[in-house]
N, C-alpha and C positions, 0 to 999 in steps of 0.2 A: 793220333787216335788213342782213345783210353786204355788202357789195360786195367786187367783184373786180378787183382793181388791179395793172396791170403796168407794174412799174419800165424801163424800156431806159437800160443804160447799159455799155459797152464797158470800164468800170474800174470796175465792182461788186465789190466783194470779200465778204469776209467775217470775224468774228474769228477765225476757221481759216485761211484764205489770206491773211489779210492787205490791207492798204492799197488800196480804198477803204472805212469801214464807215459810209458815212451813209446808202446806200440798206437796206441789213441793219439799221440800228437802227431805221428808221425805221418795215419792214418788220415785223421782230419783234414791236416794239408794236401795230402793225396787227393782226398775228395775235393777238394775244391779248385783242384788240377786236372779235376776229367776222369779222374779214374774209380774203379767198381773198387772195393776195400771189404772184403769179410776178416774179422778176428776174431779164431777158432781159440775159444780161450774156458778156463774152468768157471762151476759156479762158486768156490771158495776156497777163499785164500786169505793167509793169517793176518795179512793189512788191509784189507777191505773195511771202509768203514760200515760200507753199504751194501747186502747184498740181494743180486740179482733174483728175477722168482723165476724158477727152473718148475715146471711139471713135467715129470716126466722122465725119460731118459735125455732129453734137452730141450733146448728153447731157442728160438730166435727174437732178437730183439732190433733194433733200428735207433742207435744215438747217434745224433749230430750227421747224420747221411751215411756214417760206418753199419753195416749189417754185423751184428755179435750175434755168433752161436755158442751158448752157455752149455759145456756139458757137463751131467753131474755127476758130482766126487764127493767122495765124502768128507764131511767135515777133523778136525783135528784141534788142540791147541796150538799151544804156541809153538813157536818154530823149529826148538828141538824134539817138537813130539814125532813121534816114530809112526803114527799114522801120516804124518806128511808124506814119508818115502810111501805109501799102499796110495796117498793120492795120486803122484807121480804116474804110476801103472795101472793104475783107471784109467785115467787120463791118456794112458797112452794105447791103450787099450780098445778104449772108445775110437782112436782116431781112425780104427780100422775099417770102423762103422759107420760111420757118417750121410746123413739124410744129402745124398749127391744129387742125389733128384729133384732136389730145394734151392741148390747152388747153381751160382753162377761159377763158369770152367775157369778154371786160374790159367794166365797166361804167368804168373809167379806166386811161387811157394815159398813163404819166408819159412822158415824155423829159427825161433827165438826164442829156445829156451832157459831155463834156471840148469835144472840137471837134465842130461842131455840124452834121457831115455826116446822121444818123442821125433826124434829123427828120421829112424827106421821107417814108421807110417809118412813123414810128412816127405820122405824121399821115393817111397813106393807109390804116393799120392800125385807127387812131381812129373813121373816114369807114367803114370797113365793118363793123365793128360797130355804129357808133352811141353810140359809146363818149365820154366827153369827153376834151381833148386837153389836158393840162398839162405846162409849159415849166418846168423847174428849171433854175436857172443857181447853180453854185457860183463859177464863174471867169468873168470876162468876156471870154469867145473871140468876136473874134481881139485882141479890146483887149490881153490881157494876151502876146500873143505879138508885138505889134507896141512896146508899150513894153517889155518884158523883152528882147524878140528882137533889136530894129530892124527890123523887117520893114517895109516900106512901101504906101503903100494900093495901088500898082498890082502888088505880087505878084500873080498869080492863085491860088494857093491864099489868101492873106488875102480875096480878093475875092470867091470863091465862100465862104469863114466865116460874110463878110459879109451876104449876100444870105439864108444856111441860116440866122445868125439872126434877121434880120428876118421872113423865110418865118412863122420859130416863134411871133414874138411877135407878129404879124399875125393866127394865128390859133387863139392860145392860148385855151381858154375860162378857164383861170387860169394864172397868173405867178408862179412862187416862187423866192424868191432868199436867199440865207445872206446876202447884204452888204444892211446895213439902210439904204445910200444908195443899193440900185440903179436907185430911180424917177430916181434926177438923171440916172443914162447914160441910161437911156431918153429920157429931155425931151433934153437937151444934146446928145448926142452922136449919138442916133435919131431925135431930130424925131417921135419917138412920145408921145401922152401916155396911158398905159396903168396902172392902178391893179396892184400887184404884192401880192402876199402873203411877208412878212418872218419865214422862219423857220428858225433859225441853228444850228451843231452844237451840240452839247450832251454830256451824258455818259450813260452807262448804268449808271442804281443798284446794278444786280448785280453787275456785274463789279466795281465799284467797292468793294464786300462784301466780294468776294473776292481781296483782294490776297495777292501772295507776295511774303516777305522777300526781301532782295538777297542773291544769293551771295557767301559769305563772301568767296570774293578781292577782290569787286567794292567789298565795304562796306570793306576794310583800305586802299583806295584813297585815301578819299576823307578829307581833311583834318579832323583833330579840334582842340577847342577853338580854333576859327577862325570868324567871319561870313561864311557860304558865300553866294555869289551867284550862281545856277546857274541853267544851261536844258539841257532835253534836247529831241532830237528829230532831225531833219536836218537834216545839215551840208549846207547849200546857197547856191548865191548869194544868193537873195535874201534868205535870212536874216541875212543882214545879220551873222553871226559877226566879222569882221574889225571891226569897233566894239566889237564886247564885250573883244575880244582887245585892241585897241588901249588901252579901259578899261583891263584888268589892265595894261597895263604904264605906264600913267600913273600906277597904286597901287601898283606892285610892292614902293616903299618901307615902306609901310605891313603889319609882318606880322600884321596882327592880320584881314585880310578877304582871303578865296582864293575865284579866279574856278572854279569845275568845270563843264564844257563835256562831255553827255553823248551820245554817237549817230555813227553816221557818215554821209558822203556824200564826193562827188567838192571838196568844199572842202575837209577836214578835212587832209589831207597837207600841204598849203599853209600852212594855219594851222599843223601841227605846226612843219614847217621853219622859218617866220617865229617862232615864238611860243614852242617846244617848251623852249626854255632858261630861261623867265619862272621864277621861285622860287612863282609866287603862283597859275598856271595848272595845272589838271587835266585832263587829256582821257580821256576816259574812255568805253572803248568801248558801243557800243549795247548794251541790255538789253530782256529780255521787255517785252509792254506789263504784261502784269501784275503787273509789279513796279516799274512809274513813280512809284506814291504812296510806296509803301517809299523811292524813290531823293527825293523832294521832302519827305519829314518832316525829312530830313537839311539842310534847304536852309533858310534863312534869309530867302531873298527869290528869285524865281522872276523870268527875265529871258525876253524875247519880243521880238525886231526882224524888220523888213523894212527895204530897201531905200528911198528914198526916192524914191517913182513917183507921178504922178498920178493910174495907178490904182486907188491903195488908198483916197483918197479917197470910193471907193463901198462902202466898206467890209470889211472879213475877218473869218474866219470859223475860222481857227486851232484844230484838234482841241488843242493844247495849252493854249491858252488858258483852256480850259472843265477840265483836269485840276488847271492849278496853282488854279484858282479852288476847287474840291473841295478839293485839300489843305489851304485858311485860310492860304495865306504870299501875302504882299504881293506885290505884279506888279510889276516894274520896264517898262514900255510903250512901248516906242523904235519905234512906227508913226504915221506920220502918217494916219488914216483916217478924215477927215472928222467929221463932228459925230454925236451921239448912239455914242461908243466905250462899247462895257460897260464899260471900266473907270471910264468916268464916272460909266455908270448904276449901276453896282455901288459906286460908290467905295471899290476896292477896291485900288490902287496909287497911281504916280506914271506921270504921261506926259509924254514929253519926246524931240525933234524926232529923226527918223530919220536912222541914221549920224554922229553928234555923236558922238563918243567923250568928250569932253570932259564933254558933259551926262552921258553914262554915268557917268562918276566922281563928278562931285557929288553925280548922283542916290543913288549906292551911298552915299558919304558922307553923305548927306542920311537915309538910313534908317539907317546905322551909328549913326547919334546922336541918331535919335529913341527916348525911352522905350519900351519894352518893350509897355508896356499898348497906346501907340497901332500899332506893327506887327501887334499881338496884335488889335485890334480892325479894321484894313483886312482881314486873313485873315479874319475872320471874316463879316467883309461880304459878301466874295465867295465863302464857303462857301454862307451863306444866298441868296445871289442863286443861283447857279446853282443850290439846290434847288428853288428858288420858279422859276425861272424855264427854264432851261435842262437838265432830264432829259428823255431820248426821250421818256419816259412822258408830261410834259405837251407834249412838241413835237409827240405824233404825235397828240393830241387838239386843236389848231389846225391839225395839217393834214386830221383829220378831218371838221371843220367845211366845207372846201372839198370836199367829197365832196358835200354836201347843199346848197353855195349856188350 
């Protein structure tokens, strides 16, 4: 029999709006499993391409069979802006309030959040229902804001994080988490010893069906008869791009392999300026999602870094990761993320130590010179892994098992 499960999270998105879609893929699958799906999610957030029309104090809308209730927050810049943290407690604010007389009764309450204010209602919403209370954690808040950030433990906003997540996983009746080491923060760093359920992004078969070619001006871009080495996605700090970049130009002699660097963000100007003269570099603005696989057939070997933090250690969870693995090209892996990395389980690339520029060259060089057949058969590895392993379809039937235990 179906059950009625409600997602909370303040950067739900959708493949309409845009950036986040783990709770909508997750959802999607669900529905078409039987089950009732509300995602109680904000009307705006800083990667929305698209957004929602909210009158009012909220909205309800109906994509794809999911019911979305949109409530509204105020808008903000970008994502250091400090009206984000005032969207947060709107948001969390609202949840106290909620049109219950509109809804169907959860027999589960996800909590999914970013920062982990949003607990407190979606555990006291749990508790009158009679609903069970499940804790997703994609990011480790406030861990990831205090090693990205600097933030220090006696901030009080880290302090209160602190306390909302513990709150959560004190009285979660299950634990899900994308990072496949998140039991070790819990032991180590919570003094919790808490069994978690490990279940990571993935991709979605259909969309995946349905790709669009690149626009022509986009494809006359991009360098022919050349060994492409490319990543798309956000130009960000911690992606760690100024390694990649430094790569090219430790190969720049070499014209037979061009670095293409696809997407924007608040790093990429900087990268252009520093980089923008390299003979062997591409920058190349962002594109549809559904023309990534079009933009990664062209690509030779598919590049992915972070930053080198201690808290990746507990693992990531990288929507791109699971893309270029669908396309069959080799992963080049510049993340330090602890043990059991997909690209282990998959053996599906090479890995080698975060921000090394230096290894980044070898490594290029290291696939530049291997036979054909064996690139040809890492891609392939990690095609099949992620069908075997990593589509909604089978992710939302291990999280459906938690619905029954």
């Amino acid at each position: 029999m179906g059950k009625t499960i409600w997602f909370i999270n303040d950067y739900a998105g959708s493949r309409y709006h845009g950036m986040e879609f783990r709770n909508y893929y997750f959802a999607k699958e669900l529905v078409n499993r039987g089950h009732k799906v509300i995602i109680i999610t904000a009307s705006y957030m800083h990667l929305f391409k698209k957004l929602p029309k909210v009158e009012g104090s909220y909205s309800f809308e109906e994509i794809d069979g999911i019911t979305y209730l949109w409530l509204k927050v105020p808008k903000y810049g970008r994502s250091t802006d400090p009206k984000r943290i005032l969207k947060w407690f709107v948001f969390t604010k609202k949840l106290y309030n909620l049109p219950l007389n509109k809804m169907h009764k959860p027999d589960v309450i996800v909590a999914s959040p970013m920062a982990p204010f949003l607990v407190f209602p979606s555990y006291k919403l749990a508790k009158r229902f009679k609903a069970k209370f499940f804790y997703e954690v994609k990011d480790i808040w406030p861990l990831s804001l205090q090693e990205l950030g600097g933030f220090s433990d006696w901030n009080p906003l880290i302090a209160a994080m602190k306390y909302s997540e513990k709150f959560a996983i004190k009285r979660a009746d299950k634990i899900i988490s994308s990072l496949q080491n998140y039991g070790e923060h819990l032991k180590n760093n919570l003094n919790i010893d808490k069994e978690f359920k490990w279940i990571c992004n993935g991709i979605d078969e259909e969309e995946m069906q349905n790709i669009e070619p690149l626009y022509s001006e986009i494809e006359e871009k991009i360098p022919k008869d050349k060994f492409i080495i490319g990543y798309t996605g956000t130009i960000g700090i911690a992606n760690s791009l100024d390694t990649f970049c430094k790569a090219a130009k430790l190969l720049n002699n070499n014209k037979n392999i061009a670095f293409v660097l696809v997407g924007d963000g608040k790093e990429k100007k900087k990268l252009v300026k520093i980089y923008g003269e390299l003979d062997n570099i591409y920058f190349i603005d962002a594109i549809p999602k559904q023309q990534v696989q079009s933009m990664l057939k062209l690509f030779d070997v598919c590049y992915i870094g972070l930053k080198k933090e201690n808290l990746f250690k507990y693992g990531v969870s990288p929507n791109k990761l699971f893309d270029y693995m669908y396309s069959a090209k080799p992963i080049l892996y510049s993340i330090e993320s602890g043990k059991n990395s997909i690209i282990e389980l998959a053996k599906c690339g090479i890995t080698i130590n975060a921000e090394e520029s230096r290894a980044v060259a070898d490594a290029v060089l290291e696939l530049f010179d291997m036979p054909l057949n064996d690139r040809y058969k890492m891609g392939e590895n990690g095609r099949r892994y992620v069908l075997e392993h990593f589509t909604y379809k089978n992710l939302a039937k291990e999280f459906e098992k938690l619905l029954e235990g």
